[in-house]
C-alpha positions as CSV (number, residue, x, y, z in Angstrom):
1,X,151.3,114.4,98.2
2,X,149.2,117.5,97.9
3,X,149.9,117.7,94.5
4,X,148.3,114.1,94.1
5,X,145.6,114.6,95.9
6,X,144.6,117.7,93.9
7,X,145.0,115.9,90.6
8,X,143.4,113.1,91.8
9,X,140.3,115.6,92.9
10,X,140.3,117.1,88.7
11,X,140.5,113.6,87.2
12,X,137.1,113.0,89.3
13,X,135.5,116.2,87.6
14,X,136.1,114.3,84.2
15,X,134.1,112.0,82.2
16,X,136.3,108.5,81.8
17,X,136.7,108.9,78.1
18,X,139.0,111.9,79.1
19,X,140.7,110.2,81.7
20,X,141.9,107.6,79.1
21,X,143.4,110.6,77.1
22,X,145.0,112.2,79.7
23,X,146.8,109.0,80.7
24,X,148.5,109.3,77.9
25,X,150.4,112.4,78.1
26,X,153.1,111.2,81.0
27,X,153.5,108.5,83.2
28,X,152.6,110.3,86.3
29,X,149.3,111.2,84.9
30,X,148.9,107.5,83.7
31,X,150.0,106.2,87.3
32,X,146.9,108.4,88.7
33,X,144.5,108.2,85.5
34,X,144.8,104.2,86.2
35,X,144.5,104.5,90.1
36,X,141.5,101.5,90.9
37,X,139.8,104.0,93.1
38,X,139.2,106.5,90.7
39,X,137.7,104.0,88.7
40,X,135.4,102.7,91.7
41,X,134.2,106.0,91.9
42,X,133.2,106.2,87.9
43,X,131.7,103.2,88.6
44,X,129.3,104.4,91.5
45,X,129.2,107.7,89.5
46,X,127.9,106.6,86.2
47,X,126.3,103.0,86.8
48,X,125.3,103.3,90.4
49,X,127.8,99.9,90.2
50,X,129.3,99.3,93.8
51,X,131.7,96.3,93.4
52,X,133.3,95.0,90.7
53,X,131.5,93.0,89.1
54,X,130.2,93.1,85.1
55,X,127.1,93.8,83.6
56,X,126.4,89.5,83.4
57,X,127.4,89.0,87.2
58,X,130.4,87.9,86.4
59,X,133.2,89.7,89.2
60,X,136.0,91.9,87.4
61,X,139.7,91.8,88.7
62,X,139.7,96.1,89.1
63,X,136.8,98.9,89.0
64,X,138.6,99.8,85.6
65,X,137.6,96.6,83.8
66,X,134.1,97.1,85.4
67,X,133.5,100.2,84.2
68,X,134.7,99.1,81.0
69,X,132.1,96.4,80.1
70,X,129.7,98.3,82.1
71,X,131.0,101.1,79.4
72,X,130.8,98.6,76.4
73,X,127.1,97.3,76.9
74,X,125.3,100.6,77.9
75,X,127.3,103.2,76.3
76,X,125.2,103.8,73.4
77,X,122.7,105.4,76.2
78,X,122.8,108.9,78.1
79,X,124.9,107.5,81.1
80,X,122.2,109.1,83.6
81,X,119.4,106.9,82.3
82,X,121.2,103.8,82.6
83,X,122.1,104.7,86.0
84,X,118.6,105.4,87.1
85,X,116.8,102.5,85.4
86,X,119.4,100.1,87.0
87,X,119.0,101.8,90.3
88,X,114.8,101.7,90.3
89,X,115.0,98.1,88.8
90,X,117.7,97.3,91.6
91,X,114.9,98.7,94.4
92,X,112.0,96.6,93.0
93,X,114.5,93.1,92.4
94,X,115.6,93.6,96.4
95,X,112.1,94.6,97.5
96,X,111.1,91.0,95.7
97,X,113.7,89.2,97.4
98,X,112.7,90.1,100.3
99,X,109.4,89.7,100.4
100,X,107.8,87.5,97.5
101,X,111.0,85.5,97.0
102,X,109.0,83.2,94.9
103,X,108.2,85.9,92.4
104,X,111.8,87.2,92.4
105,X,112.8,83.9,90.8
106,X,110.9,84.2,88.1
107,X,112.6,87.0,86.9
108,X,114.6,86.7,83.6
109,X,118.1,87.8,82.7
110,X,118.5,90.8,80.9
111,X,118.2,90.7,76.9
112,X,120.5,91.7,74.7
113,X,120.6,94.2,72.4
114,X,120.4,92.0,69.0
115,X,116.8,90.6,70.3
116,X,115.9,94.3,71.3
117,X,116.6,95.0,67.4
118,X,114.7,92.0,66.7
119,X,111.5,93.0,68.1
120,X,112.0,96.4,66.6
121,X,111.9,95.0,63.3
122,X,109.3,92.6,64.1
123,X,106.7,95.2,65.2
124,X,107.9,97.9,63.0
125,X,108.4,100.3,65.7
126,X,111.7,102.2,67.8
127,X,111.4,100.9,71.2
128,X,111.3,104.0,73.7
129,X,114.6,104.1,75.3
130,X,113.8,103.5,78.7
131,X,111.6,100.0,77.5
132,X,115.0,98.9,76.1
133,X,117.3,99.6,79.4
134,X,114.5,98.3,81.3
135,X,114.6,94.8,79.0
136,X,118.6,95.1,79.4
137,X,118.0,94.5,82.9
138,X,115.4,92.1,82.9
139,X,113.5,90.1,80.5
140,X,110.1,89.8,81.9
141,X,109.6,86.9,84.0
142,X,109.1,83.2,82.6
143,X,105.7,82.5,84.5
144,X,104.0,81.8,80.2
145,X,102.1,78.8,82.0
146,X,101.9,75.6,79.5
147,X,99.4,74.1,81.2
148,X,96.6,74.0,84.1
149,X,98.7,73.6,87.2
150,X,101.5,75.5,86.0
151,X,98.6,78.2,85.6
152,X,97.6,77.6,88.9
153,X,101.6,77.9,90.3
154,X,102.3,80.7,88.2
155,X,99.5,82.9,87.9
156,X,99.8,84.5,91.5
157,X,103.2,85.7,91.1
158,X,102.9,88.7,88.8
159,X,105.3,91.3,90.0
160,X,102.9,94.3,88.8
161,X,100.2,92.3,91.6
162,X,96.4,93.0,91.0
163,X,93.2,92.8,93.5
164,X,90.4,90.4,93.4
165,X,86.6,90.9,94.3
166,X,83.9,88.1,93.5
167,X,84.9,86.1,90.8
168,X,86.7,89.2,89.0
169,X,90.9,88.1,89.5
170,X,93.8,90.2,88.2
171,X,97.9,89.7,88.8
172,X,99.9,91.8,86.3
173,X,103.6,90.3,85.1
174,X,105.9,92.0,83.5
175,X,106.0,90.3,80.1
176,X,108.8,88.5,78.2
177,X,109.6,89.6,75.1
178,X,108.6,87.1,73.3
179,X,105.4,87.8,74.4
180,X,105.3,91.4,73.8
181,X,105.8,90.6,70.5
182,X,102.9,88.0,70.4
183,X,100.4,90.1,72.5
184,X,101.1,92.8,70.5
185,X,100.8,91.6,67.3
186,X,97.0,89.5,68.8
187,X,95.9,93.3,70.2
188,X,96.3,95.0,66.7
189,X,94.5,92.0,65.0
190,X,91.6,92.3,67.1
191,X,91.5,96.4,66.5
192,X,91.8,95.4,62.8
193,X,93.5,98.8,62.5
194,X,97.1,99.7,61.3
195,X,100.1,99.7,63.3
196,X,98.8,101.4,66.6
197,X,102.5,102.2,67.7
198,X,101.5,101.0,71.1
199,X,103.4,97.6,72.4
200,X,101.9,95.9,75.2
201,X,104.6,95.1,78.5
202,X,102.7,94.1,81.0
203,X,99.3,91.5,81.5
204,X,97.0,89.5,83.6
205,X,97.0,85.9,83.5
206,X,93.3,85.8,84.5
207,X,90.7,88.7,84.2
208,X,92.0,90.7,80.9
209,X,94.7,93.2,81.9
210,X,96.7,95.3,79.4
211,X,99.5,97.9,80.0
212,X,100.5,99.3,76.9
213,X,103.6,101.9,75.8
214,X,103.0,104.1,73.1
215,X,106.5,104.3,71.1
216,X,105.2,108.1,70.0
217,X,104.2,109.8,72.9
218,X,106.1,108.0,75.5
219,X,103.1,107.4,77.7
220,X,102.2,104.4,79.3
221,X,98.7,103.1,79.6
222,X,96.4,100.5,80.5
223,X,93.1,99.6,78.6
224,X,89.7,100.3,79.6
225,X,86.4,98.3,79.1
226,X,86.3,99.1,75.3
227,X,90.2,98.4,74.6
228,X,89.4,95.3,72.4
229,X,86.3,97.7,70.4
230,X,88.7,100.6,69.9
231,X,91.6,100.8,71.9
232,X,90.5,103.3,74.8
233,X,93.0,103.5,77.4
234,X,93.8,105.3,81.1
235,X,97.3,107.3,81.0
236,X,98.5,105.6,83.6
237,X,101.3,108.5,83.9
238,X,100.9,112.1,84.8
239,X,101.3,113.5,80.9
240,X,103.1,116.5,82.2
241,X,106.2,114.7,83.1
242,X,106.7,112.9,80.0
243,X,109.5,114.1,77.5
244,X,109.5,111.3,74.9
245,X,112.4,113.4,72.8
246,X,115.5,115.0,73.5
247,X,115.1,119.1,72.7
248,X,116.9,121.9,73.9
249,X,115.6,121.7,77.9
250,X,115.6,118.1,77.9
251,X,119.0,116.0,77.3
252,X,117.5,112.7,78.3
253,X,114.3,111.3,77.0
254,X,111.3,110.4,79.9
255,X,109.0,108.1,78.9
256,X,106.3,107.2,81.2
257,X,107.4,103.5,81.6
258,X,110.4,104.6,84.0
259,X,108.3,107.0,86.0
260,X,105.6,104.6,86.5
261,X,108.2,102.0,87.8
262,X,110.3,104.6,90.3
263,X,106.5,105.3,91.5
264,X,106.0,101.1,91.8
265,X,109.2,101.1,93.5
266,X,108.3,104.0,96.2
267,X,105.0,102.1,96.9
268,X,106.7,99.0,98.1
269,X,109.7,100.0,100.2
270,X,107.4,102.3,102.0
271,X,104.9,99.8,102.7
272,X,102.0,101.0,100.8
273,X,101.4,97.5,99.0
274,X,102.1,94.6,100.6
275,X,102.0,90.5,100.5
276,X,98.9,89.3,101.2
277,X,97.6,85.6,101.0
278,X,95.4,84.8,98.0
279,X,94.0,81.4,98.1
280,X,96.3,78.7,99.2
281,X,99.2,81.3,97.0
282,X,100.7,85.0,97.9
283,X,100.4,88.2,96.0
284,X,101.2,91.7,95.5
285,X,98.1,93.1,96.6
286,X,97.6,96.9,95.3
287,X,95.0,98.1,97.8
288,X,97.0,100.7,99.7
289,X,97.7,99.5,103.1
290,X,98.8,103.2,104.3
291,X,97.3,106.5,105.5
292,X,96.4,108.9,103.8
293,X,95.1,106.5,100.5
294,X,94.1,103.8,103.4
295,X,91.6,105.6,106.0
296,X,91.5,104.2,109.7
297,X,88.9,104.7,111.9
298,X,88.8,103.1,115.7
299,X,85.2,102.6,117.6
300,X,84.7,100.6,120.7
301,X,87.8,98.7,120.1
302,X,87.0,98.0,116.5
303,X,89.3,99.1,113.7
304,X,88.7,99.7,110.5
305,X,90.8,100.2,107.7
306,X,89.4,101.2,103.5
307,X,90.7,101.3,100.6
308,X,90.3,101.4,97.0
309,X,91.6,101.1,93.5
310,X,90.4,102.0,90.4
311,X,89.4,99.0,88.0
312,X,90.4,100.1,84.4
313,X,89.8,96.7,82.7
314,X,86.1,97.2,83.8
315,X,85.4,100.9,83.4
316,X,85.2,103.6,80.3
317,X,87.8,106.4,80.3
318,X,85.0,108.5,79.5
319,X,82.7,108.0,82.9
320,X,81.2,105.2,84.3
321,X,84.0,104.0,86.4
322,X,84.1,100.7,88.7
323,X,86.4,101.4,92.0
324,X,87.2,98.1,94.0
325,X,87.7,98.7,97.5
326,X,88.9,96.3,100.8
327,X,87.8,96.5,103.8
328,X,90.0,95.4,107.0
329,X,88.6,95.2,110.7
330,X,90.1,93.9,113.9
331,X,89.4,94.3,117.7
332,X,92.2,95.6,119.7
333,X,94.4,93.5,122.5
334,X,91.8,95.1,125.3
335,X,88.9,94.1,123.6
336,X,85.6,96.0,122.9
337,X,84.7,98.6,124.8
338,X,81.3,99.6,125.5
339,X,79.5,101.8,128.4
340,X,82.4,101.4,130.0
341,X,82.9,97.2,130.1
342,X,85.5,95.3,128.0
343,X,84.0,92.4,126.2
344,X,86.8,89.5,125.0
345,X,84.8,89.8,121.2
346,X,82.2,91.1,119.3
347,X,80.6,90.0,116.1
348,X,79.1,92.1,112.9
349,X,75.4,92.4,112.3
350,X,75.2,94.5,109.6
351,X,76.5,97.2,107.1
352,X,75.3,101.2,105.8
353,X,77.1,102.4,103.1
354,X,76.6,105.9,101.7
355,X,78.0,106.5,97.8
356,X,78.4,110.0,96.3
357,X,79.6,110.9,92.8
358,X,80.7,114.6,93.2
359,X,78.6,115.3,96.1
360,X,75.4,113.5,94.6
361,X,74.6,110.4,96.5
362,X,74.2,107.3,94.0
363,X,73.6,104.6,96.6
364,X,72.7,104.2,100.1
365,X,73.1,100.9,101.3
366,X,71.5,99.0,104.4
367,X,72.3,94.9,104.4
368,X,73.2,92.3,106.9
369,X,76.5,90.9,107.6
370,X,79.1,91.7,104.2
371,X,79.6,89.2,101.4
372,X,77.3,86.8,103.0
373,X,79.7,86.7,106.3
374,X,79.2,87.7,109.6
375,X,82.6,88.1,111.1
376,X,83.8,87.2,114.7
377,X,86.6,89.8,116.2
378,X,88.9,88.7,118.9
379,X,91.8,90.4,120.5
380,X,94.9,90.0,118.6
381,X,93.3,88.3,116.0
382,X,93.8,88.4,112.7
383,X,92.2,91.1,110.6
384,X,89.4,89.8,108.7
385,X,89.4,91.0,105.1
386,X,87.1,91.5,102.3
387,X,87.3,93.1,98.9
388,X,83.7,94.2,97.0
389,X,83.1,96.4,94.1
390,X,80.8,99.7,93.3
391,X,80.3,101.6,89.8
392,X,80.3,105.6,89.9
393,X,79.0,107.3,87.2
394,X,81.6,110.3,87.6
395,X,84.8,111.0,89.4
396,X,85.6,111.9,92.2
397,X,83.4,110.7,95.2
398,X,83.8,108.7,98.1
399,X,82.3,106.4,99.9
400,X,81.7,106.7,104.0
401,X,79.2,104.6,106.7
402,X,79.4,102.3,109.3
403,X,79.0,98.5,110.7
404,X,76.9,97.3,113.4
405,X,78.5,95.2,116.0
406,X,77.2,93.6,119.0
407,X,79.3,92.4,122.0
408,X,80.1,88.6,122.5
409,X,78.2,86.6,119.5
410,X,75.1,87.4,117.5
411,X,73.9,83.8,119.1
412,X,74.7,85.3,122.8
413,X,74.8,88.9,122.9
414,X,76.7,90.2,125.8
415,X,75.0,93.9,125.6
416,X,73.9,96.3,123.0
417,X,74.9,96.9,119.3
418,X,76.8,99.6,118.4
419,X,77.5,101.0,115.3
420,X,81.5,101.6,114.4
421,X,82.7,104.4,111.9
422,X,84.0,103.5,108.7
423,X,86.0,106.8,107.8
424,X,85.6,108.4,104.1
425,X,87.5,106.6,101.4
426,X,87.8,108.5,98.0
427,X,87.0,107.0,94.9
428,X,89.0,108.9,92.2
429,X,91.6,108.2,88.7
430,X,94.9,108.3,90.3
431,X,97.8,110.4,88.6
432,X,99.3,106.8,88.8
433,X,97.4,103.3,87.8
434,X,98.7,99.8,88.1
């Protein structure tokens, strides 16, 4: 039994190719080599695959015939790549599930690697490796709208999610590739250059939106104001972890397209963008909803939560950025306190901002109410929300000021206005953008 266990413990060590050989030498070894839970181990170890089911859903009768599709369709990649992309994808399909069910079915089966070819040839380019796993596991989502109210239906439900400030709307989706192909080839016709080696995966169905991987350099970006003029685009990667080609200190390739994803995937599950409503629809909102990017500040009663997000689409990669920001306030179950009495509301009077671009202040802002409202707080009431925009002529700054509240109603003032804190909120280009 010993003996078993300690062969059993050496088979493990090996890859399964090896396995198959050593099977071969008696029947012993072929009794153990075979042994299902071996095989449910490989499974776990190389394809983060749990039960035994293949790569199209379809269940397996033994761990052994999972692994060996599993083996058949992904084999032509490094083992630990597949593994990784299936896992992150995995975390961001269950995340959708769970909380924007509506935009988890609208996610595609995965494509094979014939069409994968056929886009290759089509564009003229080698898809970066990851792009392709990625694509094995899902095909973009089939939200192309055909029409006005599909538009309206589909729109929202961009997996990638967006922000929205006056009339300015974006939701990113994770494109077919059919699509890729046709965005693609529509962005180099409008460069008028050559092949730019750049194929776009991701887009907005409303304000302009463009995330684009470069098949050279492995990094992912999206475009700025001047993409359409002459193709100026944000990195939305840090650069520094981005190993497009396999050399002596690097076995397996690292685009940016993977990174940016486990970094997508992180942000959900730990509940740094959320589901938020959006009109009579829900979205992936990307304004953090977490401390440190989302500041909190508490005064009287009133809190007070800021954040902000970077607006490629509408700024220059070399200076003159646009930063969106949201602003969240509600009154807490006691109520306001002031001079030592709780008051059941209070209302908003007006607003000071204060704008710096490194250290310089570029705007200092004294208006009534904020976007034309004057919001009511109650206890436990909902947080009211609003989402405006401010350009900054260089990076970083911040932006930092306060409200003006009075107790009760603006109509019937139950005592003095006070002014509540709006803590600093940094407007800066992220090491990640989406």
């Amino acid at each position: 039994m010993e003996g078993l266990v300690v062969l059993d413990a050496i088979l493990e060590k090996l890859d399964a190719r090896d396995v198959v050989m050593v099977a071969c030498v008696s029947t012993r070894l072929r009794s153990c080599a075979f042994d299902d839970s071996l095989w449910r181990r490989f499974c776990a170890r190389d394809f983060g695959v749990s039960s035994p089911v293949a790569p199209n859903g379809e269940p397996c009768f033994s761990f052994k015939a999972t692994y060996e599709l599993w083996n058949e369709s992904f084999g032509m990649y490094p083992l630990p790549l597949v593994k990784r992309t299936k896992q992150c994808w995995e975390g961001i399909s269950s995340w959708l599930a769970t909380n924007f069910p509506e935009a988890k079915d609208t996610l595609r089966k995965g494509a094979s690697e014939a069409k994968l070819k056929l886009v290759e040839d089509t564009l003229e380019l080698k898809l970066p490796m990851a792009m392709r796993l990625l694509y094995r596991f899902c095909d973009g989502q089939e939200t192309v709208p055909r029409d006005t109210s599909e538009h309206r239906h589909l729109a929202p439900l961009g997996i990638f999610g967006g922000y929205e400030f006056y009339e300015h709307v974006v939701n990113v989706h994770l494109l077919p590739l059919d699509r890729v192909v046709v965005e693609t080839r529509e962005f180099e016709a409008a460069l008028g250059s050559v092949k730019s080696k750049r194929v776009i995966v991701a887009a907005s169905y409303y304000a302009e939106k463009w995330f684009f991987l470069d098949s050279v350099d492995g990094q992912l970006y999206v475009g700025s104001n001047n993409v359409s003029i002459n193709g100026e685009a944000f990195p939305c990667v840090p650069h520094t972890l981005i190993r497009p080609r396999v050399d002596a200190t690097w076995d397996v390739p690292q685009d940016a397209l993977l990174l940016w994803l486990e970094e997508y995937s992180r942000r959900l599950h730990s509940g740094m963008i959320q589901v938020r409503k959006f009109r009579k629809a829900r979205v992936i909102n990307l304004f953090p909803e977490e401390p440190p990017s989302c500041s909190v500040a508490i005064t009287n009663g009133v809190k007070v939560r800021a954040s902000t997000v970077l607006v490629p689409e509408v700024s220059s990669a070399t200076g003159d950025y646009y930063y969106a920001y949201s602003i969240r306030m509600s009154l807490q179950p006691d109520g306001c306190l002031l001079d030592g009495v709780y008051y059941q509301s209070c209302q908003l009077y007006s607003r000071h901002w204060i704008i710096k671009s490194k250290d310089v202040v570029v705007a200092d802002v004294n208006g009534e109410g904020v976007i034309g409202k004057y919001p009511l707080l109650l206890p436990n009431g909902d947080e009211f929300v609003y989402e405006s925009c401010t350009p900054l002529p260089a990076s970083p700054g911040f932006v930092e000021g306060s409200f003006t509240f009075v107790p009760g109603r603006l109509t019937k003032p139950e005592g003095r206005q006070f002014k509540v804190q709006v803590a600093r909120f940094h407007l800066e280009v992220p090491e990640y953008i989406f």
